[in-house]
C-alpha positions in Angstrom: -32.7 -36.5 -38.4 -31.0 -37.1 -41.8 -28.1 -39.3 -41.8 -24.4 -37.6 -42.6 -26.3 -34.0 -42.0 -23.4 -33.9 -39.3 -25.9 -32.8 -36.5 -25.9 -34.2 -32.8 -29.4 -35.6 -31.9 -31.1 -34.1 -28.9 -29.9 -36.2 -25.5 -31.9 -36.1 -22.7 -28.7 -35.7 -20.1 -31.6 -36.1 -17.1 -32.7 -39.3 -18.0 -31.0 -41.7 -15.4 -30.0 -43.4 -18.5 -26.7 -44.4 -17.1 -28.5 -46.2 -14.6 -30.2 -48.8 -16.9 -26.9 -48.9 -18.7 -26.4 -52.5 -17.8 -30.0 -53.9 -18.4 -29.7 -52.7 -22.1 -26.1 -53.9 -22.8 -28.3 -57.5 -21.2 -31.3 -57.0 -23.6 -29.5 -56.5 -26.6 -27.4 -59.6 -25.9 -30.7 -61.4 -25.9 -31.6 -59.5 -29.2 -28.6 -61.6 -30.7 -26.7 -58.4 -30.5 -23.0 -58.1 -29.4 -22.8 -54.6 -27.6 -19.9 -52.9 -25.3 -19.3 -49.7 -23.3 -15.8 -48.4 -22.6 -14.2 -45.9 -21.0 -10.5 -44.5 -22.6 -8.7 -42.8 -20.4 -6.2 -41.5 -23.2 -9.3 -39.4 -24.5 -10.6 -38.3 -21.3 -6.9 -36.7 -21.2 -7.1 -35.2 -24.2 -10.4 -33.9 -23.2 -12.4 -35.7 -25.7 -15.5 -37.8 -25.0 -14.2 -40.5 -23.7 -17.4 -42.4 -23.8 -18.0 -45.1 -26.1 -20.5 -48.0 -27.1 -20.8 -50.6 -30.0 -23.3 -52.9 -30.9 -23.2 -55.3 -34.3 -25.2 -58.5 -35.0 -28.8 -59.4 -34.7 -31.3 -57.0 -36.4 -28.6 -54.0 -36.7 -27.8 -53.7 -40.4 -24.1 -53.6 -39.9 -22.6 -51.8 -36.9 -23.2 -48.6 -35.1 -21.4 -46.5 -32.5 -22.2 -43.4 -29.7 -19.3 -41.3 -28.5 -19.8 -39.1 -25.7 -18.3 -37.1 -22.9 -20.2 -38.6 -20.4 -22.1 -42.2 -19.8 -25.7 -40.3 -19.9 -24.4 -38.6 -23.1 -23.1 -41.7 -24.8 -25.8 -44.0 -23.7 -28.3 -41.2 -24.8 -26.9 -41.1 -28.4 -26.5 -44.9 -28.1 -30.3 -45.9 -27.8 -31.3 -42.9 -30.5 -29.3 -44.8 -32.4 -30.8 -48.0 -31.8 -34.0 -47.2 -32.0 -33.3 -45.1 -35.6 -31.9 -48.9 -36.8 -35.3 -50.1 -35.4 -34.7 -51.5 -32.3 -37.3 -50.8 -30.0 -34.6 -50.5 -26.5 -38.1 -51.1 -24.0 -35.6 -48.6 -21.2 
């Protein structure tokens, strides 16, 4: 996928993603990278995706961030992401 060619990448919703959630957000801290999920509730209001992570540091060549409407379709985006910067996320 080119960068800025404003498309979505492909998320597998199905993954059980969510479920490792934790154990990433762990390896990447071991990676030297800071990293963060959130939830705002203003959004989910509004009906946006309320979803968000962050990483910076370690190998990432400045920061990076994943919205989504769900924590499957953040997390999704999230380790596309990641793995596009060169991380190779082992979950």
């Amino acid at each position: 996928m080119a960068k800025g060619m404003g498309r979505r990448p492909k998320v597998d919703l199905d993954s059980g993603v969510e479920d490792v959630t934790l154990l990433v957000l762990e390896w990447l801290g071991e990676q030297d990278v800071g990293a963060m999920i959130r939830v705002d509730a203003e959004r989910m209001r509004d009906g946006q995706p309320a979803w968000t992570f962050a990483a910076s540091g370690g190998p990432l060549d400045g920061g990076m961030r994943a919205d989504g409407a769900s924590v499957a379709e953040c997390m999704g985006t999230a380790l596309l992401r990641l793995r596009e910067a060169g991380l190779s996320v082992p979950f």
